[in-house]
N, CA and C atoms as a LAMMPS dump frame, in Angstrom:
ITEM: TIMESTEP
0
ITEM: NUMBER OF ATOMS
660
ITEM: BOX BOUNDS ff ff ff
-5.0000000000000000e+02 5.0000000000000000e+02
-5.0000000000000000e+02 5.0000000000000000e+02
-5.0000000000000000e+02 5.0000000000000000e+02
ITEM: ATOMS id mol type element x y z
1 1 1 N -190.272 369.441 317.428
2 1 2 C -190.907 370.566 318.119
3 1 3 C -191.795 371.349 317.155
4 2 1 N -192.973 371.78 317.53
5 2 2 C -193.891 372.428 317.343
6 2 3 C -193.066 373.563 316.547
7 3 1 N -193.172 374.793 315.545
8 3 2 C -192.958 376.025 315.172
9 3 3 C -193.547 376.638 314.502
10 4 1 N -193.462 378.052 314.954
11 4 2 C -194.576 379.336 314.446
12 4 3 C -193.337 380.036 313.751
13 5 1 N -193.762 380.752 312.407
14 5 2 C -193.298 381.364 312.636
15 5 3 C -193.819 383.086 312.163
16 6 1 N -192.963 383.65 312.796
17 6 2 C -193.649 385.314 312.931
18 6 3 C -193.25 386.266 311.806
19 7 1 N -194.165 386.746 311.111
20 7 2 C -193.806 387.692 309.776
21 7 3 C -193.398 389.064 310.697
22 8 1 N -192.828 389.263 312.052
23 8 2 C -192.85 390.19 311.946
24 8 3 C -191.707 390.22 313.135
25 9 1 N -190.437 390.892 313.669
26 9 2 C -189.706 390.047 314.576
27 9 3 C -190.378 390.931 315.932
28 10 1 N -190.048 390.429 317.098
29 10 2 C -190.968 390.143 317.957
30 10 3 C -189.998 390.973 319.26
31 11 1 N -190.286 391.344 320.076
32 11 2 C -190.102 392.801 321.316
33 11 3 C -189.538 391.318 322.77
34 12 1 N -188.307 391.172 323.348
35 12 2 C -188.174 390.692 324.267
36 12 3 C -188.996 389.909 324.822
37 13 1 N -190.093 390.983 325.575
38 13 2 C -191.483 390.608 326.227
39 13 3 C -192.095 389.718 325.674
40 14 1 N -192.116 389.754 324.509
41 14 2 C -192.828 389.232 323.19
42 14 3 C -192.37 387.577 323.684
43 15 1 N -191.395 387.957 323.054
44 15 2 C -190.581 386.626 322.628
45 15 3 C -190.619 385.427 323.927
46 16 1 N -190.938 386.3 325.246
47 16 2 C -190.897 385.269 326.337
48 16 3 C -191.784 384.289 326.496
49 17 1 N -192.96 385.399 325.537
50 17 2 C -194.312 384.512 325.931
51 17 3 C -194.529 383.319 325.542
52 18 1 N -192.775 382.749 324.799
53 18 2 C -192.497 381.193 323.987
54 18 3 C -191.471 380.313 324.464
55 19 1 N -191.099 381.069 325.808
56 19 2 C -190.089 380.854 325.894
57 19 3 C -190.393 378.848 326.897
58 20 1 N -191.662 379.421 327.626
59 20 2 C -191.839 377.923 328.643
60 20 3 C -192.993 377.289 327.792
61 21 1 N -193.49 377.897 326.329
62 21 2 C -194.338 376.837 326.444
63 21 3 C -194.14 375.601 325.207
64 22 1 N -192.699 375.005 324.993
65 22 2 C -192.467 374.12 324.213
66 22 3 C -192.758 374.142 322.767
67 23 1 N -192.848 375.094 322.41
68 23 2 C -193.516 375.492 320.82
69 23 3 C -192.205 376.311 320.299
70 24 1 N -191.584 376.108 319.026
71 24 2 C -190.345 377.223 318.264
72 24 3 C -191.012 377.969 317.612
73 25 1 N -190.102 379.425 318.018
74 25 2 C -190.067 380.41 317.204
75 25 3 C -189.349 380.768 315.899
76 26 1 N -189.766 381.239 314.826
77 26 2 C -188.648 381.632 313.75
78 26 3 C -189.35 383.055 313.788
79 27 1 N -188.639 384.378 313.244
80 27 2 C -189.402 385.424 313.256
81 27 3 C -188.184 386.182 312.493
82 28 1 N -189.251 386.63 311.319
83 28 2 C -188.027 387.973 310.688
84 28 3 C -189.513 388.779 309.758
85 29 1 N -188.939 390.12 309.942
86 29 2 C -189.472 391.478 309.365
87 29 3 C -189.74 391.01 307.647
88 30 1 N -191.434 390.526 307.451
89 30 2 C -192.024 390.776 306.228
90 30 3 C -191.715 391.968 305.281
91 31 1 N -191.91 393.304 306.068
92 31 2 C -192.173 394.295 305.563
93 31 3 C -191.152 395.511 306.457
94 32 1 N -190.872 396.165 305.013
95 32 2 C -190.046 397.516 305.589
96 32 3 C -190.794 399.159 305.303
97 33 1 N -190.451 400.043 306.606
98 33 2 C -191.669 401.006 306.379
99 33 3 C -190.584 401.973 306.067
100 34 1 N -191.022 402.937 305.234
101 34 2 C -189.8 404.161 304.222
102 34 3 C -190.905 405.308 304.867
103 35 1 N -190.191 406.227 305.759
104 35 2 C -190.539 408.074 306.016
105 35 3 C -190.376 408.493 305.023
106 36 1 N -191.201 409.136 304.655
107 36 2 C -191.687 409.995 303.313
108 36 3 C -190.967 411.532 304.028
109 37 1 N -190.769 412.436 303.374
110 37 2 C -190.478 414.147 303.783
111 37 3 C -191.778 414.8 302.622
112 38 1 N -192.273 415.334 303.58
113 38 2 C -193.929 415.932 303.359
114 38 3 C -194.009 416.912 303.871
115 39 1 N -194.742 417.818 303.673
116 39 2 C -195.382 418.929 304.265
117 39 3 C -197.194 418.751 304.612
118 40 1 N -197.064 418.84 306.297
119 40 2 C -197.974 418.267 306.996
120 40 3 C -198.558 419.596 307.12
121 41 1 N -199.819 419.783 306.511
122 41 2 C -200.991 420.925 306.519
123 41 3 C -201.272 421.091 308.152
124 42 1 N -201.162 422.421 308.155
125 42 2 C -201.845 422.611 309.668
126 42 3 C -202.424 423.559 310.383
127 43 1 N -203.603 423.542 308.894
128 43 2 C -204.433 424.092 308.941
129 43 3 C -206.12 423.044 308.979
130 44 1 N -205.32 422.095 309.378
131 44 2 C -206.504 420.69 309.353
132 44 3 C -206.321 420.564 310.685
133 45 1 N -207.122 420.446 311.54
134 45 2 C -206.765 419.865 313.133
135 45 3 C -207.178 418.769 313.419
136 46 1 N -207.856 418.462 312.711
137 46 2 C -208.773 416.867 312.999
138 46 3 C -207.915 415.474 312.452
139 47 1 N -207.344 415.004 313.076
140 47 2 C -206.791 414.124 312.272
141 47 3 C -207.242 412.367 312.429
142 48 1 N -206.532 411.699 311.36
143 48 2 C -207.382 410.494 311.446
144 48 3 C -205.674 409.652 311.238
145 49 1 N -205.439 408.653 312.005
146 49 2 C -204.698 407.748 311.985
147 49 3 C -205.012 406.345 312.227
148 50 1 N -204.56 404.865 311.125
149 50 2 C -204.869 403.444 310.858
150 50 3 C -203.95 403.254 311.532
151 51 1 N -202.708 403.694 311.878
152 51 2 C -201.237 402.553 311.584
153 51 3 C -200.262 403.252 313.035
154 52 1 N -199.845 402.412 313.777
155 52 2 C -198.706 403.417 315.018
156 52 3 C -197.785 403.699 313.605
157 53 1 N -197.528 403.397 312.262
158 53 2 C -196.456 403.948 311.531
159 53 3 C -196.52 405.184 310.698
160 54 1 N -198.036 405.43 310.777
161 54 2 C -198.37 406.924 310.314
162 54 3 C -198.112 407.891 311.064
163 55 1 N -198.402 406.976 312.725
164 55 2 C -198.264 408.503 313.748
165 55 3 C -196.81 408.505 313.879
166 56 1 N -195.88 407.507 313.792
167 56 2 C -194.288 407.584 314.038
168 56 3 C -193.649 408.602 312.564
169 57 1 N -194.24 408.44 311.407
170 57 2 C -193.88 409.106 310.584
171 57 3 C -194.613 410.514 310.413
172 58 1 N -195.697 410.688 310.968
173 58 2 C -195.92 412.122 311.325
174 58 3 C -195.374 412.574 312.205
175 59 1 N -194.923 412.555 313.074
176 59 2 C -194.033 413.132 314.675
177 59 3 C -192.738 413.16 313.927
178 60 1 N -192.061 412.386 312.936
179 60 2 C -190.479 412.373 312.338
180 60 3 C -191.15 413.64 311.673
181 61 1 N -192.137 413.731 310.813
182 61 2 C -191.706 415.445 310.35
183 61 3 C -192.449 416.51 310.679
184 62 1 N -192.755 416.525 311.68
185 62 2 C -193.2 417.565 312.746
186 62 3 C -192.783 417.434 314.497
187 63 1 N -191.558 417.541 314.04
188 63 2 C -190.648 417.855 315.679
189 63 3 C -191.235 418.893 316.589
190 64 1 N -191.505 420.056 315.972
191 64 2 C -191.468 421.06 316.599
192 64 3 C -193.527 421.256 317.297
193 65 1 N -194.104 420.269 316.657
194 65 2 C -195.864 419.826 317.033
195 65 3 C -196.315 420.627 318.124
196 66 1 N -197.206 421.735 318.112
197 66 2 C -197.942 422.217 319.055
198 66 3 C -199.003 421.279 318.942
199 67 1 N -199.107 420.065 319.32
200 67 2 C -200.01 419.108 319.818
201 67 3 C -201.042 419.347 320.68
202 68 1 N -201.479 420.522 320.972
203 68 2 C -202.518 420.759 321.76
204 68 3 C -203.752 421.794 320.843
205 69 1 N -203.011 421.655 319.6
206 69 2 C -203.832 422.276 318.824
207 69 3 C -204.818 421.116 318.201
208 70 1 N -204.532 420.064 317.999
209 70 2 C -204.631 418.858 317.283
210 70 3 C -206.018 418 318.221
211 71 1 N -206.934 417.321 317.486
212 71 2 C -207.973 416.537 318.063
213 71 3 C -207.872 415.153 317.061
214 72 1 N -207.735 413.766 317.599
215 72 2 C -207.102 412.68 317.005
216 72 3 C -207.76 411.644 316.868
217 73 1 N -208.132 410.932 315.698
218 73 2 C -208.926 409.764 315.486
219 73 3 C -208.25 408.653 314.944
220 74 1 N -208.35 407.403 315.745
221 74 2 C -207.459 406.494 315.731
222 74 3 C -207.89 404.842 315.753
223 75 1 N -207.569 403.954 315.085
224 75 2 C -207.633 402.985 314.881
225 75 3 C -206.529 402.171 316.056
226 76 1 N -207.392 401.532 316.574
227 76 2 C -205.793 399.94 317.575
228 76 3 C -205.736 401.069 318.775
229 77 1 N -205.427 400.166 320.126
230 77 2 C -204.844 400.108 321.244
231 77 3 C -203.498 400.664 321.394
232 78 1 N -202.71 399.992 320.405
233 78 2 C -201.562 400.448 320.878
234 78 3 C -201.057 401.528 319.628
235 79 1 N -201.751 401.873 318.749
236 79 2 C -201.771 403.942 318.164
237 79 3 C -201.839 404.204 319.231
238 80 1 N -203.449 404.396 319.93
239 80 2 C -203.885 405.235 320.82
240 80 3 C -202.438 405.386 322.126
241 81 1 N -201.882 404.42 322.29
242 81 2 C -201.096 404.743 323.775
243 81 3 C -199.795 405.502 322.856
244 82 1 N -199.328 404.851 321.765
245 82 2 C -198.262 406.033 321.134
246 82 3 C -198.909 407.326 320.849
247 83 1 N -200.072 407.923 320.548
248 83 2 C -200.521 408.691 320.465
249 83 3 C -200.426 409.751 321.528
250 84 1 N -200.736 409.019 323.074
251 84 2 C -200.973 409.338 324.321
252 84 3 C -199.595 409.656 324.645
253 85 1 N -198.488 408.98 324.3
254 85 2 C -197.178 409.182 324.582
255 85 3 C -196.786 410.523 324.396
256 86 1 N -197.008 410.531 322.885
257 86 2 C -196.458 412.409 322.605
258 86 3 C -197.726 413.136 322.727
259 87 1 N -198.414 413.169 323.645
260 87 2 C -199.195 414.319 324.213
261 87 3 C -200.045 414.54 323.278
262 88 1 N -200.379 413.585 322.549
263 88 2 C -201.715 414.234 321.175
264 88 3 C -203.132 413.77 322.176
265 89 1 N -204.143 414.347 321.819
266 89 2 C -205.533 414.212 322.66
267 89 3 C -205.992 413.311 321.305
268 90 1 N -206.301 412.065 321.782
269 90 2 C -207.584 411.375 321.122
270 90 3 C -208.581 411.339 321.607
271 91 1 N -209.206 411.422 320.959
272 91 2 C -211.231 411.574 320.739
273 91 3 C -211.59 410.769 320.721
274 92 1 N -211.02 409.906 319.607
275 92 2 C -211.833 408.281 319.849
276 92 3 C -211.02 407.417 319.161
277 93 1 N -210.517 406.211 319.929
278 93 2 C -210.13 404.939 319.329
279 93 3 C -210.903 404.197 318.795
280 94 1 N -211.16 403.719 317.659
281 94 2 C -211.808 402.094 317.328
282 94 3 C -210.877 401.054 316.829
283 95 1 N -211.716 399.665 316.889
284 95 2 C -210.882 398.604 316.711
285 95 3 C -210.954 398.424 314.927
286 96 1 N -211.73 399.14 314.012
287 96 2 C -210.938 399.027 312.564
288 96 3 C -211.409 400.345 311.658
289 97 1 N -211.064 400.371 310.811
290 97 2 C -211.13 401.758 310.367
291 97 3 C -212.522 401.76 309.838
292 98 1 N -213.285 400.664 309.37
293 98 2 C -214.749 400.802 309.107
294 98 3 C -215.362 401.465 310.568
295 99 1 N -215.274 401.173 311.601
296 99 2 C -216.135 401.503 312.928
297 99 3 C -216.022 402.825 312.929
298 100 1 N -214.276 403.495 312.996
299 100 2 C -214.403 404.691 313.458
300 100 3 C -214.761 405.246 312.098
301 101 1 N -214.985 405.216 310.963
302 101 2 C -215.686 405.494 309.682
303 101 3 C -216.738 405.835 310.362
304 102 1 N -217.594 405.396 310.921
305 102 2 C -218.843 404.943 311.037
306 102 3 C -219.228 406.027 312.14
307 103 1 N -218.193 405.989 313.241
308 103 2 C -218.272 406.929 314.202
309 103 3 C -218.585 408.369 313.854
310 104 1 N -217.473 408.446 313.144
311 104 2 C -217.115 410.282 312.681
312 104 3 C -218.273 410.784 311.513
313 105 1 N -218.8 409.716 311.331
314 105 2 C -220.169 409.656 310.393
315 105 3 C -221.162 410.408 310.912
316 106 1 N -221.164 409.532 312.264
317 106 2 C -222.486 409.837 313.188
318 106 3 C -222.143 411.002 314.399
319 107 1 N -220.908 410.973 314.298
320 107 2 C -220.407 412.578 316.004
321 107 3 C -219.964 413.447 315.307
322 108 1 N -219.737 413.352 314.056
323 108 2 C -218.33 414.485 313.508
324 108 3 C -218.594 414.753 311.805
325 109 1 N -219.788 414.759 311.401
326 109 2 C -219.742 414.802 309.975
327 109 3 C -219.629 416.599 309.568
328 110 1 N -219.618 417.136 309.668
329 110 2 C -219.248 418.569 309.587
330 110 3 C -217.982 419.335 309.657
331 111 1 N -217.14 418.023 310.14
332 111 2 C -215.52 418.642 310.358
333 111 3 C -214.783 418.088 309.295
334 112 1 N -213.518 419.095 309.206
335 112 2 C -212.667 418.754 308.216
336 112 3 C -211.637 418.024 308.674
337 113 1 N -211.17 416.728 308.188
338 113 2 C -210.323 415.808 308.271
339 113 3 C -209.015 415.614 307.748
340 114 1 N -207.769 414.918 308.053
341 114 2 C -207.119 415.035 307.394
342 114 3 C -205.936 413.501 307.933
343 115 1 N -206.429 412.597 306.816
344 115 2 C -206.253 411.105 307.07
345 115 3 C -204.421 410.707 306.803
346 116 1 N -204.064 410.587 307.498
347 116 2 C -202.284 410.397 307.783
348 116 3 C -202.309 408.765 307.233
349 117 1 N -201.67 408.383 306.709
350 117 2 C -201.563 406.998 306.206
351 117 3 C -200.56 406.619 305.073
352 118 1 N -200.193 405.152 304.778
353 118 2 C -198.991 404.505 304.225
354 118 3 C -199.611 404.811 302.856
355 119 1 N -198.876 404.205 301.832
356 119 2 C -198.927 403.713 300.389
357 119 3 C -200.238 402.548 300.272
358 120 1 N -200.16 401.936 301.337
359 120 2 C -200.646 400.495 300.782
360 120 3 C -202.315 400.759 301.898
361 121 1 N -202.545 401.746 302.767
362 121 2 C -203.806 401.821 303.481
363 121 3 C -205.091 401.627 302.28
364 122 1 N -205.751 400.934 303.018
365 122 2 C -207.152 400.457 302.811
366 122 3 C -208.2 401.241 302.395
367 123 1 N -208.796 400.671 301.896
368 123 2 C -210.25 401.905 301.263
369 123 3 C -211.221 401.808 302.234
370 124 1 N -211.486 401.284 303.111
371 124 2 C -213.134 401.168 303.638
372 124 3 C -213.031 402.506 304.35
373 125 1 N -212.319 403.271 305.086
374 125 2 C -212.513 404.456 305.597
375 125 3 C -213.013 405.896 304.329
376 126 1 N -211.722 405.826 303.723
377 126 2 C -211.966 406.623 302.788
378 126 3 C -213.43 406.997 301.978
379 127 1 N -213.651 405.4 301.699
380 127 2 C -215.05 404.807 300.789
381 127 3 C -216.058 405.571 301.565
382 128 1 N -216.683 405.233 303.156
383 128 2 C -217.215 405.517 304.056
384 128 3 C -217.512 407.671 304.08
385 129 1 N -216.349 407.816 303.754
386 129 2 C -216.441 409.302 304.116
387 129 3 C -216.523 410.068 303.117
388 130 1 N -216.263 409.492 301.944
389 130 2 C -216.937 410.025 300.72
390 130 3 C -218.347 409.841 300.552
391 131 1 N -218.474 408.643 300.689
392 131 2 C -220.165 408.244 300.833
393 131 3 C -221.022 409.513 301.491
394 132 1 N -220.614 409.934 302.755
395 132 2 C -221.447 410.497 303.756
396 132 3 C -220.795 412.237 303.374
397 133 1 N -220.364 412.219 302.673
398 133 2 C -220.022 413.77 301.804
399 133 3 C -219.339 414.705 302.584
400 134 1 N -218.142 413.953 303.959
401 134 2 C -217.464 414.301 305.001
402 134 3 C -216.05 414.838 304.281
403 135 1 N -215.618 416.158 304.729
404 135 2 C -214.84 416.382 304.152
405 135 3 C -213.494 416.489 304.535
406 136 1 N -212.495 415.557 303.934
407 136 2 C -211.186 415.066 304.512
408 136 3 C -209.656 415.004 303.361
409 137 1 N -209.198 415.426 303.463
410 137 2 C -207.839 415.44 302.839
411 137 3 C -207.09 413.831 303.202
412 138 1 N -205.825 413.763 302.299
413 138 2 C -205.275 412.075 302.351
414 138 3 C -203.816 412.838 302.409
415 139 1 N -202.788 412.453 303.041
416 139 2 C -201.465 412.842 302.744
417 139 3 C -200.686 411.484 303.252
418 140 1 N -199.695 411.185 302.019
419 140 2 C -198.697 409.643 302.546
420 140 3 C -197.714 410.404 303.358
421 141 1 N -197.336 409.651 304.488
422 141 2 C -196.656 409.483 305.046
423 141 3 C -195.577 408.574 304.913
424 142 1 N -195.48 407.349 304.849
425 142 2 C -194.86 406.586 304.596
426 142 3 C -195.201 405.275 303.664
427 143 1 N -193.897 404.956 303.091
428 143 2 C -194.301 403.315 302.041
429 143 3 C -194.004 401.826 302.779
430 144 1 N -194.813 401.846 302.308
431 144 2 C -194.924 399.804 302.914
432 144 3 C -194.169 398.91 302.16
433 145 1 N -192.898 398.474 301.967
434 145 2 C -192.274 397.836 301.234
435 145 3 C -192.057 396.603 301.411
436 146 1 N -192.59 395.352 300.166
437 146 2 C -192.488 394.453 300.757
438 146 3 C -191.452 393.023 301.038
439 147 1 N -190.769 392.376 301.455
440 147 2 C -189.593 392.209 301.769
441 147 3 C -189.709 390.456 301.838
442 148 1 N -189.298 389.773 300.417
443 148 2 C -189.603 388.397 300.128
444 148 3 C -188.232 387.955 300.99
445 149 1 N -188.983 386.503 301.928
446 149 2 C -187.762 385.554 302.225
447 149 3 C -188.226 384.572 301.773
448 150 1 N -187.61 383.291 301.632
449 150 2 C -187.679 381.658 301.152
450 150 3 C -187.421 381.23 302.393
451 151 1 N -188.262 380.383 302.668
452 151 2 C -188.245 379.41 303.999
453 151 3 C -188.533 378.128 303.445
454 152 1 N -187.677 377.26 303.61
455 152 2 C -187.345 375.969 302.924
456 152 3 C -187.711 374.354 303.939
457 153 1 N -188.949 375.193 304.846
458 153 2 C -189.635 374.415 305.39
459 153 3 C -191.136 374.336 305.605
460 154 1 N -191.419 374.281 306.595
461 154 2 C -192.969 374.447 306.708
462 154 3 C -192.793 374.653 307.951
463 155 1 N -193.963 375.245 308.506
464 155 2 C -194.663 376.026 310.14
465 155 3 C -196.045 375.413 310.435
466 156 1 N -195.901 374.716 311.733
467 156 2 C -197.195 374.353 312.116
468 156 3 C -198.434 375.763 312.307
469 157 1 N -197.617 377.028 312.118
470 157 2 C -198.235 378.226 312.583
471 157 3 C -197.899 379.382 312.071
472 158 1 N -198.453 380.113 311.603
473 158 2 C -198.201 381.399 310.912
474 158 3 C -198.644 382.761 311.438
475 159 1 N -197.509 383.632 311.875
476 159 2 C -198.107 385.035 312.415
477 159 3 C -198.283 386.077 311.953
478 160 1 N -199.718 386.725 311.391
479 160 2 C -199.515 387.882 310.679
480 160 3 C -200.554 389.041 311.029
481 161 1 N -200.087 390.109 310.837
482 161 2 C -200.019 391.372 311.087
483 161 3 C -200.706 392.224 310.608
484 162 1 N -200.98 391.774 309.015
485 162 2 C -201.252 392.767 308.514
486 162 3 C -201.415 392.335 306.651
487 163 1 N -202.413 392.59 305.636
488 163 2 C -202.538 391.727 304.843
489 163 3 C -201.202 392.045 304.278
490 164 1 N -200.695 392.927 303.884
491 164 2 C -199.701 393.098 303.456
492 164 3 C -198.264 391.774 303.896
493 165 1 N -198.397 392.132 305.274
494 165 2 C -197.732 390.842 305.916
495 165 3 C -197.29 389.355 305.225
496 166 1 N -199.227 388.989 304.657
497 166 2 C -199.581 387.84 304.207
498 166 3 C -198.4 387.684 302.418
499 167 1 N -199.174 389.008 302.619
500 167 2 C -198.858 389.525 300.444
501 167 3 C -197.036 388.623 300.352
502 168 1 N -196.63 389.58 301.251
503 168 2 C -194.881 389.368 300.988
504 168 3 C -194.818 387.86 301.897
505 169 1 N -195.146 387.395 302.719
506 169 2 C -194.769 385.643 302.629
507 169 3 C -194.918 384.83 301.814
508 170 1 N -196.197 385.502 301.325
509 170 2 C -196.559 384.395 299.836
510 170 3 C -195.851 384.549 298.492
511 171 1 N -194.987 385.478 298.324
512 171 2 C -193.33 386.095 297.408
513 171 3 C -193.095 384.891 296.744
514 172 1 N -192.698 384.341 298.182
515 172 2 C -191.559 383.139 298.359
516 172 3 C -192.195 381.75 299.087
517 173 1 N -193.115 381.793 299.401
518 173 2 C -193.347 380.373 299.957
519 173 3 C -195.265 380.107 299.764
520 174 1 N -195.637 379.221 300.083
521 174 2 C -196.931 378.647 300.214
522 174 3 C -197.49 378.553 301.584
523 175 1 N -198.71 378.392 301.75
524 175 2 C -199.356 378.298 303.325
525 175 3 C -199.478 377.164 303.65
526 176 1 N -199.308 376.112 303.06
527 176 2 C -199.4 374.484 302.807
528 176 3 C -200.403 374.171 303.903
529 177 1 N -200.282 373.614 305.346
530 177 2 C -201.121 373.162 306.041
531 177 3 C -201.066 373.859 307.646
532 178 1 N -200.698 374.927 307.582
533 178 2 C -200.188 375.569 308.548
534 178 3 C -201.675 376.336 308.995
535 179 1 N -201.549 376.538 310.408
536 179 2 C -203.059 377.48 311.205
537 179 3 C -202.053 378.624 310.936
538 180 1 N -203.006 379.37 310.516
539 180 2 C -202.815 380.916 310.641
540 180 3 C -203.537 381.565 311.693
541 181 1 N -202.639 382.639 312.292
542 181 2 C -203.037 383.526 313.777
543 181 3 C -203.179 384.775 313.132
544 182 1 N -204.226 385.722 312.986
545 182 2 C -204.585 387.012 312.406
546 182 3 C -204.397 388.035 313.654
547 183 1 N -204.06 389.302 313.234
548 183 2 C -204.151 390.353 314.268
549 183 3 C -205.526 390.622 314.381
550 184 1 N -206.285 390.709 313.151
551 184 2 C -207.774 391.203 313.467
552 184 3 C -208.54 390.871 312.059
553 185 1 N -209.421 391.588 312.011
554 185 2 C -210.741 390.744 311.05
555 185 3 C -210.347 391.041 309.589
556 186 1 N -208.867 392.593 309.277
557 186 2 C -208.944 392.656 308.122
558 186 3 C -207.958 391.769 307.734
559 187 1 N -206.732 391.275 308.183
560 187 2 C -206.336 390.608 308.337
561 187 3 C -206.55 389.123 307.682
562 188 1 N -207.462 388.543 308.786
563 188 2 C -208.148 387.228 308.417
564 188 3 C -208.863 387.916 306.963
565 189 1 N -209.336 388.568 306.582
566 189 2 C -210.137 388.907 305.312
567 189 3 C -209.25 388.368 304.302
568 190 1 N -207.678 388.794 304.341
569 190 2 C -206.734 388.38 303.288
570 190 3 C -206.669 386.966 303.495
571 191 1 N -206.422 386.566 304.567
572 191 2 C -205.775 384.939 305.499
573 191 3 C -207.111 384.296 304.348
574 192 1 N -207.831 384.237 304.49
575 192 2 C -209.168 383.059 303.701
576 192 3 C -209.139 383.186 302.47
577 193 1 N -208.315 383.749 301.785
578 193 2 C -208.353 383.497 300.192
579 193 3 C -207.561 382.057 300.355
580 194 1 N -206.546 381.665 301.155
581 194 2 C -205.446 380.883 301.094
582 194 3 C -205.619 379.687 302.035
583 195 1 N -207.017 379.908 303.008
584 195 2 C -206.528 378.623 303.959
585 195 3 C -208.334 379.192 305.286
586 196 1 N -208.553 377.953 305.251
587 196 2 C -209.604 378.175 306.406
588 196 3 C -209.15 377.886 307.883
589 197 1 N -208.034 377.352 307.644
590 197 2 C -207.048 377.211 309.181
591 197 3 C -206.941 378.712 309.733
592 198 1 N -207.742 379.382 309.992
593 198 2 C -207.385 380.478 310.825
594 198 3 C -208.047 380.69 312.522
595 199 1 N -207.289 381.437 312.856
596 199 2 C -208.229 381.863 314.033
597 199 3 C -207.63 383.607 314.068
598 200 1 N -208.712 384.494 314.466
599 200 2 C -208.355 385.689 315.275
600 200 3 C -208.219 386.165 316.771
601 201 1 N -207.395 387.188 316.726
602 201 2 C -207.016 387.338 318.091
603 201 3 C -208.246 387.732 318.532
604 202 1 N -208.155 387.71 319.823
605 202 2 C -209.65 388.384 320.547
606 202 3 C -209.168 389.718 320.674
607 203 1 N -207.923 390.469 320.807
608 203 2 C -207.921 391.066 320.809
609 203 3 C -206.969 391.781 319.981
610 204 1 N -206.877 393.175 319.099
611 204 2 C -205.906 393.091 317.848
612 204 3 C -204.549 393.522 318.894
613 205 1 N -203.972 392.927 319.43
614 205 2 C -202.742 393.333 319.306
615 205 3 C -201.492 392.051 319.521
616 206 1 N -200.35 392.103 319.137
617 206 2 C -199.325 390.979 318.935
618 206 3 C -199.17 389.633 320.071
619 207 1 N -199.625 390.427 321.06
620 207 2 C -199.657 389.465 322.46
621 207 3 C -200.675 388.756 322.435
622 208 1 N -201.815 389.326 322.032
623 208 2 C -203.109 388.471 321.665
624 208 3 C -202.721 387.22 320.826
625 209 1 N -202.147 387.942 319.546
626 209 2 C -201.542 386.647 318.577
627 209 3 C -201.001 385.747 319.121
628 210 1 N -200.27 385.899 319.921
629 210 2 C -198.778 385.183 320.733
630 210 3 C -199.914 383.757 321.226
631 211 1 N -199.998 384.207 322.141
632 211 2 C -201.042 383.776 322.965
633 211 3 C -202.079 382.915 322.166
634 212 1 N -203.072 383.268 321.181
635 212 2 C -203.973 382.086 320.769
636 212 3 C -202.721 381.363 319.563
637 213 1 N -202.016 381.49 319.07
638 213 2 C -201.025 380.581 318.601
639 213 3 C -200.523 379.167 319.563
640 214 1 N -200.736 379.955 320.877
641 214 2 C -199.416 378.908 321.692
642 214 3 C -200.329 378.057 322.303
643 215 1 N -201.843 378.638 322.849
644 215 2 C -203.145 377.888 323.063
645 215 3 C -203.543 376.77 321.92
646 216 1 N -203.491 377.237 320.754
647 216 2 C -204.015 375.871 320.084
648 216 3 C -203.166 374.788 319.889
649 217 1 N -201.533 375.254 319.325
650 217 2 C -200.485 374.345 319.404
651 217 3 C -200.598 373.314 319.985
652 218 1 N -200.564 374.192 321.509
653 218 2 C -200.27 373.267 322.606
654 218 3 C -201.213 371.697 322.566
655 219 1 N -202.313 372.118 322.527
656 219 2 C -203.601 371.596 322.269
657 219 3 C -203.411 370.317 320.837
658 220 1 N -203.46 370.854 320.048
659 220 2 C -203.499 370.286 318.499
660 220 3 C -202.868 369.433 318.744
């Protein structure tokens, strides 16, 4: 039998989407995320979030959130609906942090920012808003820790999340001849140092992955 397996473990729903189509799953947690205890300025209203784990670790230390004070800039589909969950107003979603860089460049360069994010977040936003002389504060929220297993086989298929994702599989094992399934373009950016077997989701989120994994399998 065919097997993928997932750097990241996978939501019921998830998991069904393997359940009829003859392909195995293996799936365990790459990476572990650590809540930081911070003091969240709030005197910044503009905020900027990459990760649903920045906004889960900002809401852990601000229980008490007058969220209607707050205007929210956000990276991914599914931030924006956790976002939407606890009553925060977003302004604008984009699909990677260069775009909405790019956005707040061109609608919002006069406001003060204040970018919520892990240990291990990316420079192209940051880079972007220094460039354009936009003025924004950085506060960690949480650490990205990364979490080596040994897999003492091989995967016709590899699921990842996030480069970091990639970082900690490669700990302990090799990509040998396996297609890799990317969440999105930064993603694949890491995926091609190691292997031109990739494809990206069409769309960044896990079901997307699911889905063009089980399409080519099937196929191949």
């Amino acid at each position: 039998m065919k097997t993928v397996l997932s750097t990241k473990v996978l939501s019921h729903s998830q998991k069904e989407l393997f359940l009829n189509s003859g392909i195995g799953l293996v799936e365990y947690n790459a990476l572990k995320f650590n809540f930081l205890e911070v003091d969240i300025p709030q005197h910044i209203t503009h905020l900027i979030f990459t990760s649903k784990n920045a906004v889960r670790a900002f809401l852990d230390q601000t229980p008490q959130l007058q969220v209607s004070n707050y205007s929210v800039f956000c990276v991914g589909e599914k931030t924006k609906l956790l976002l939407e969950k606890n009553y925060l107003n977003v302004v604008k979603m984009a699909e990677n942090a260069s775009e909405l860089a790019h956005f707040i460049q061109k609608q919002r360069p006069k406001e003060h920012f204040l970018f919520i994010c892990g240990n291990r977040r990316r420079e192209e936003l940051p880079n972007i808003l220094s460039e354009n002389n936009i003025r924004y504060d950085e506060i960690e929220v949480y650490q990205t820790e990364l979490v080596p297993k040994k897999f003492n086989r091989s995967f016709e298929g590899l699921l990842f999340f996030s480069p970091s994702g990639i970082k900690s599989f490669l700990l302990e094992n090799s990509i040998k001849d396996s297609w890799l399934f990317c969440i999105g373009h930064t993603t694949a950016q890491e995926a091609k140092k190691y292997s031109k077997k990739l494809i990206i989701a069409n769309k960044p989120t896990v079901e997307n992955v699911l889905v063009q994994a089980i399409n080519k399998l099937k196929t191949a």
